[in-house]
N, C-alpha and C positions, 0 to 999 in steps of 0.2 A: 834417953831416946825411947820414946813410947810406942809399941809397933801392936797394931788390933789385927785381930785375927777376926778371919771371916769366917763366918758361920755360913754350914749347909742352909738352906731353905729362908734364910729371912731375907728382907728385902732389900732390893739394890746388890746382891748378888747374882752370879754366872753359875746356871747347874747343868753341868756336864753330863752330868747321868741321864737328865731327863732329854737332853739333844743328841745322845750314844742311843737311845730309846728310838727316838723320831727317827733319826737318819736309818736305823735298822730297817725300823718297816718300808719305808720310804723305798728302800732298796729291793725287797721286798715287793714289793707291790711294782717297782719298775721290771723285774726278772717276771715278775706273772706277763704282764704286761706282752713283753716281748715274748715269752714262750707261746700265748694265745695269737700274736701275729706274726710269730714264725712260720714259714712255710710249712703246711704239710700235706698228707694225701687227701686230697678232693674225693667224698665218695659219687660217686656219674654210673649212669646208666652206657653200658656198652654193646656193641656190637659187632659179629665177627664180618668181614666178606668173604664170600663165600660162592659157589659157580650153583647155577639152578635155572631152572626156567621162567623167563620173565615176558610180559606183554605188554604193551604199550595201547590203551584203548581211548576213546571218546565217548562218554558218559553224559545219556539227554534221556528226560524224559520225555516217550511218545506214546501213538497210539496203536491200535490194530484197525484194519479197513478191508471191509468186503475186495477181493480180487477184482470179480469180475460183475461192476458197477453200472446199474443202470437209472437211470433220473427218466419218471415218465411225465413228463409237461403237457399242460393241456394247451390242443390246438387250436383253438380259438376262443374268444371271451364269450362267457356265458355264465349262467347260472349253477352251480354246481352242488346236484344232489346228494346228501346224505350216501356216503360207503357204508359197505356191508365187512371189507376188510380190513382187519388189524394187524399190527404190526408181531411180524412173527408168523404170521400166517403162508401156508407154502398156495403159490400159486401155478396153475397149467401154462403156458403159452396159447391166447389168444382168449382166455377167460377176463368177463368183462370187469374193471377193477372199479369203476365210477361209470355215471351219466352224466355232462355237461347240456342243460338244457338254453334257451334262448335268456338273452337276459334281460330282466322284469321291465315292463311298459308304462311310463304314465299316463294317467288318465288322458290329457291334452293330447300324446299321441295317437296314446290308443282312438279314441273319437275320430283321429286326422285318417289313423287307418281304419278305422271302420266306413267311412265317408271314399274315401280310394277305393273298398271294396266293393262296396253295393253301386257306385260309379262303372268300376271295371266288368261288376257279374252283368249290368244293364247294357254295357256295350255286348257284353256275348249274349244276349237276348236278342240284340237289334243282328249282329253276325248272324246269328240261326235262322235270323227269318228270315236274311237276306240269302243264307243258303238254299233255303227250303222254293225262294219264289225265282232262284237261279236252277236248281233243279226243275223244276216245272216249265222254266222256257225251252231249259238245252232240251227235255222231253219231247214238248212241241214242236219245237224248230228240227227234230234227229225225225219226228212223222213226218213231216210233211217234205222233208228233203228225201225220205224215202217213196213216198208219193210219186214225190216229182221224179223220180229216177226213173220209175216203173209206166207213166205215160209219159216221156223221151221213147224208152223200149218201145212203146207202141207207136211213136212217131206222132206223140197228141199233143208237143210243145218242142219247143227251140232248146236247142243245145245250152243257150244263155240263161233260158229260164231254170233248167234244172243247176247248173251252175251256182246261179246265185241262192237259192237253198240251201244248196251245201253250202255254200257260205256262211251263209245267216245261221246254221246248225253248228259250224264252227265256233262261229263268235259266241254263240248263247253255251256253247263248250266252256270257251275261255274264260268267260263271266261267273260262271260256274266253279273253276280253281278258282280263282280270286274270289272270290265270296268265302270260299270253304277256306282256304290261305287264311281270311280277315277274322275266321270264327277260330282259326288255331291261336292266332295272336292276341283274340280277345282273350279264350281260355287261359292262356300264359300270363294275361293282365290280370284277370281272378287270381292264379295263383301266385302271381307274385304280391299283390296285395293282400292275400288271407297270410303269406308267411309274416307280414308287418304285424302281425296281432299273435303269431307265437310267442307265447310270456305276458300277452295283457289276461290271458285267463287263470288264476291261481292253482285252476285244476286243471290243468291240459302241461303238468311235468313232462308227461311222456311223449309230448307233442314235439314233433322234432329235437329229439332229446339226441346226441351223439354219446356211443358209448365208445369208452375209451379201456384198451384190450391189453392183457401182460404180454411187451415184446418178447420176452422167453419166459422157460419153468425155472421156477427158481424161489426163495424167502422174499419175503417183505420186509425190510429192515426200517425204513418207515414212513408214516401216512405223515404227510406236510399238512392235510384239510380233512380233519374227520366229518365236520359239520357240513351243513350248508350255506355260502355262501356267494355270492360273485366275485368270478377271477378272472383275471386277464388271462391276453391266449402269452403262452410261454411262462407262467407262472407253473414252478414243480407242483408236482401232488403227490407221488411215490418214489421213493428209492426200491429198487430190487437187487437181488445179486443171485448171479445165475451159477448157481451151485454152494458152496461151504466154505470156500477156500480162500483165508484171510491173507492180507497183507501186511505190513509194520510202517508207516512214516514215523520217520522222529526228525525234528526241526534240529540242525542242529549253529554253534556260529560258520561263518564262512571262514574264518579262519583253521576251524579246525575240519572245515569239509573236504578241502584242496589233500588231506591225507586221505580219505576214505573213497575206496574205489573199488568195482566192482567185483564180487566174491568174498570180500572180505568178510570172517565171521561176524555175528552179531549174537552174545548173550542176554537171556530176556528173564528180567525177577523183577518182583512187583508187581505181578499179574493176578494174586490170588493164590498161588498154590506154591508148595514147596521146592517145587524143583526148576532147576536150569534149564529152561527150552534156549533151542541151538533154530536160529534162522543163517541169513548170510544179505550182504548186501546188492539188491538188484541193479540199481543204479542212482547218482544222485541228482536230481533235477537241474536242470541249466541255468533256472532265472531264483534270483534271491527276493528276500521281502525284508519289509522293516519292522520288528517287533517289539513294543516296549518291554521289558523286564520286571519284576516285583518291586524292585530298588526307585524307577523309573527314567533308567537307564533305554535309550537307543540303540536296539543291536540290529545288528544286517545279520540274516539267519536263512538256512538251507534245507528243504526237505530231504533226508536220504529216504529211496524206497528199497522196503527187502523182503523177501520170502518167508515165510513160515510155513514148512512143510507137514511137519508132526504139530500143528495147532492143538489141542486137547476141546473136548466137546464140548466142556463148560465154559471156553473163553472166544467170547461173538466178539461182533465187529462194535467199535467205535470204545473198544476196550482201553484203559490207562494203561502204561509197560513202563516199566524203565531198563533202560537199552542200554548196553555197552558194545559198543562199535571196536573190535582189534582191529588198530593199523600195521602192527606189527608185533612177530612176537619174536622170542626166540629160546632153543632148550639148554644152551650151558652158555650163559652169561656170568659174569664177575658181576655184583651187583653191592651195592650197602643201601643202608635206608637214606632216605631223601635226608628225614632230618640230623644225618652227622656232617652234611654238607653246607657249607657258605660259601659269599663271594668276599673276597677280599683282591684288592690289586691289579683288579680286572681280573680275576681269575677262580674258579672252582677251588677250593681249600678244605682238606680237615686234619681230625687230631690223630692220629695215629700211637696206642700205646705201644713204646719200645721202653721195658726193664720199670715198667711201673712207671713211668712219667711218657707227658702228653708232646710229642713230637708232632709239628704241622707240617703239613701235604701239598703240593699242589697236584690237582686232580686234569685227566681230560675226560671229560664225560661225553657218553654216548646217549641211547633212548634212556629214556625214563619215563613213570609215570608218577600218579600222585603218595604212591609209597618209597619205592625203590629207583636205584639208578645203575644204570649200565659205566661201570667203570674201563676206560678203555687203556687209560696210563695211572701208573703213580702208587695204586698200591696192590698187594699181592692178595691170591687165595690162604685164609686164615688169619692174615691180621686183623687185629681191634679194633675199631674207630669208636669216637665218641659222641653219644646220641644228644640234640640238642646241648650241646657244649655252653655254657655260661660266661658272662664276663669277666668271669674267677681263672678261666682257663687259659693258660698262656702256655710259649715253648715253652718245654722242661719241667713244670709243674708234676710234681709227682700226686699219681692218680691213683684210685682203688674202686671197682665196680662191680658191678654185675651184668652177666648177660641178656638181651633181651631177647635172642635168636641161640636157634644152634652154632 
């Protein structure tokens, strides 16, 4: 019986060694494996809750606006001469700010009125003489009824003949006002026809020119018509504002207006200068408008008006602000930052570290704004929570971080 023995390495052999080899590593590489997706501590940003003072505000940018505003409109259409005032300029009450002269004629008119005038002066030529040969009779007719009075006394005519003298010196009276009557109406004819030809002449500016006066003392904030041109009557021409004393609008949504009511502070940065001006809210306007947004978005939007009382010198009216409106505030609050919070389950949730892993929360939350939230249930002064939490974080997860607050 012949029995072959197998040799290491050649072929159509089984080598053990080299598959005691493979399965090692194999092994090997499944323990890494597992150790790298074994649980362990998530390093996360953390933060404690903690009691301190928090605000709840509404944040829009607005403007600054003269107080006490005035818009001077011109009262009737005319031509409008070149101003002497510029904006900025401080003016008197009752100092002239503009002239409105007639406004310019065309030729075809002009002729129609020139033809009405020397019309209307000819009829007061014919009134005057008509006066001048009315004067002359009632003269004549006042002699000879004085005549006649004087031989009655002597008894050298009839009671009827002096009578009717007086008469006749009556009537040549009467004839007399109306004559003079007919020379006033013609004059009034002249001159309403010579005003049809104010503005056909390029040089008679000053020719019934109305000047138009500053209703009080106060700034010029600004000239709507430096030049000259023709304006209607109720078209602006000056803003004034009577005295220094700015205002604040800021448009804000109407949703967020219905919190903002009267007194409420208003913080102002973005003005130019370093520091915090303190207005407050006067009131917010009754009727809403519709404004588009940068996005081109439709919003329903509210003016609030407020106070500035310590305004600084260098910031005038129709100035850019950016405003934060406090709805409410309050000084020892429990509060965490917004982002350790989500919603899950219909309900407020976060992580909570207890013993180094991530225990979850249900919260009842109170005010907040776009940092912090008012914590009203659920967790205590000094525990942990987890900022911006990941979808790595689940209950029990053992956690390691740092703080981002005190």
């Amino acid at each position: 019986m012949n029995h072959e023995t197998e040799q290491p390495g050649k072929s159509g052999t089984f080598n053990w060694k080299k598959w005691l080899i493979a399965g090692a590593i194999a092994l090997v590489a499944v323990a890494l494996l597992a150790a790298l997706m074994w649980p362990s501590s998530v390093d996360l940003d953390l933060a404690t809750a903690q009691r301190g003072p928090l605000s709840v505000t509404v944040e829009e940018q607005g403007r600054t606006r003269a107080m006490l505003r005035y818009t001077v409109a011109a009262p009737i259409s005319g031509r409008l001469l070149r101003t002497h005032i510029d904006e900025g300029d401080r003016v008197e009450e009752g100092d002239v700010l503009v002239r409105i002269a007639p406004p310019p004629t065309d030729a075809r008119t002009a002729a129609t009125a020139r033809a009405d005038l020397a019309a209307a002066q000819a009829r007061e030529r014919e009134a005057g003489a008509a006066v001048i040969e009315a004067q002359g009779n009632f003269q004549l007719a006042k002699g000879e009824a004085r005549r006649r009075a004087d031989l009655y006394l002597k008894q050298a005519i009839s009671a009827e003949t002096r009578d009717a003298f007086e008469q006749a010196a009556q009537a040549a009276e009467a004839r007399l006002g109306s004559a003079q009557a007919s020379l006033a109406a013609a004059a009034a004819a002249v001159r309403s026809a010579r005003s049809h030809l104010l503005g056909a002449d390029p040089g008679s500016d000053k020719q019934g020119a109305i000047a138009i006066r500053a209703p009080v003392s106060g700034r010029v904030l600004r000239v709507h018509e430096e030049s000259e041109r023709v304006v209607q009557a109720g078209a602006p021409l000056f803003d004034l504002s009577e005295g220094d004393a700015l205002e604040l609008v800021v448009d804000v949504l109407t949703e967020d207006a219905v919190q903002v009511h009267g007194g409420d502070p208003i913080l102002i940065t973005g003005w130019g200068g370093s520091a915090t001006l303190k207005g407050n809210v006067r009131y917010v306007e009754p009727g809403a408008f519709t404004k588009i947004s940068a996005l081109g978005v439709e919003e329903q939007r509210v003016n609030v008006i407020g106070d500035l009382p310590d305004a600084p010198a260098t910031l005038g009216a129709g100035y850019r602000i950016e405003a934060a409106i406090v709805t409410w505030s309050g000084t020892d609050v429990l509060q965490i930052p917004t982002g350790a919070m989500f919603r899950r389950d219909g309900a407020w949730q976060t992580f909570v570290v207890e013993d180094g892993r991530a225990r979850l929360r249900k919260l009842q939350i109170g005010h907040r704004n776009t940092e912090f939230a008012e914590v009203e249930t659920g967790i205590e002064s000094g525990e942990q929570v987890i900022v911006f939490p990941s979808d790595l974080i689940e209950d029990g997860v053992r956690v390691t971080g740092h703080l981002t607050n005190g």
